[in-house]
C-alpha positions in Angstrom: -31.2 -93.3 121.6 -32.3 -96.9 119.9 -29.7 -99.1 121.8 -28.7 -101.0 118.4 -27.1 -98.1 117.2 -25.2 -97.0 120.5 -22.4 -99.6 119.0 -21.8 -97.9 115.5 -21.9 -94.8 117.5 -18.9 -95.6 119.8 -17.3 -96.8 116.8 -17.9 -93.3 115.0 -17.2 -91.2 118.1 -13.6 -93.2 119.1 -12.8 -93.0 115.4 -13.4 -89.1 115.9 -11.3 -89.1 119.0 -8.7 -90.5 117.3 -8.5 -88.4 114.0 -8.6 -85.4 116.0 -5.7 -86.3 118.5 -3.8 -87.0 115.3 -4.8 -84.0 114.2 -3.8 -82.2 117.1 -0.2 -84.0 116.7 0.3 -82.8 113.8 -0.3 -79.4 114.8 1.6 -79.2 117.8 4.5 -80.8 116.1 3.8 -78.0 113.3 4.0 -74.9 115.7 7.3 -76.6 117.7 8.9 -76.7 114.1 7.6 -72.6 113.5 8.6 -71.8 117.1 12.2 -73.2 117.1 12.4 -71.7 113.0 11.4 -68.5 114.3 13.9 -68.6 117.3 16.4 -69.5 114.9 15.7 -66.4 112.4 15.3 -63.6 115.5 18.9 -64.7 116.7 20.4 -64.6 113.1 18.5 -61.2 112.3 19.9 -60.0 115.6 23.6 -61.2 115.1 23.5 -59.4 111.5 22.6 -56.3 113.4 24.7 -56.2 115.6 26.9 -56.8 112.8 26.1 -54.2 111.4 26.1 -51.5 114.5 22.6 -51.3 114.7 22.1 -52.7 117.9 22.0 -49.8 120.1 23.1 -50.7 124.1 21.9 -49.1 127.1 24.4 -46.1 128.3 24.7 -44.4 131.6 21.8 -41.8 132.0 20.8 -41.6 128.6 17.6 -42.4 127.1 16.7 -44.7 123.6 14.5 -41.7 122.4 17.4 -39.1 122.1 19.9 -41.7 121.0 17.8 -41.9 117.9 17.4 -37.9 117.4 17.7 -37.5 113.2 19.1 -34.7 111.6 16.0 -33.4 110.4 14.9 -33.4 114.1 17.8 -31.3 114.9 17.6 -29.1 111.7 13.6 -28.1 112.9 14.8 -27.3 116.0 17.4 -24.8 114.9 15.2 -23.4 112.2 12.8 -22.4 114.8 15.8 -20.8 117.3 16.5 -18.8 114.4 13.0 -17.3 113.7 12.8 -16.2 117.5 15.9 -14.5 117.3 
């Protein structure tokens, strides 16, 4: 490296170093604001469920999966009781 250009290249590289830790500023301050907005939406989505009744709690010996049977579920399951009869 031709030592009369080591000074325009500290120049260039701190002036690098500085736009990219402004950069980086700016983008951490950008994906606080996202977090804390997303935060904010999960809770209000979550109240307006549970709102709504569709928040489904935890009960004594009984699982998610047949909480959620559907009818149609149910209506197979007879159909084929029938045909073996």
């Amino acid at each position: 490296m031709d030592p009369k250009h080591t000074g325009e290249m500290l120049r260039h590289l701190e002036k690098q170093d500085e736009l990219l830790m402004d950069a980086f500023r700016s983008m951490s301050h950008e994906l606080h604001k996202l977090q804390v907005e997303e935060e904010m939406l999960m809770r209000k989505f979550y109240h307006l469920m549970e709102a709504q009744g569709l928040t489904k709690k935890k009960q004594a010996g009984m699982k998610v999966s047949e909480e959620s049977k559907s009818p149609e579920s149910e209506a197979l399951v007879v159909a084929e009781d029938v045909e073996k009869e």
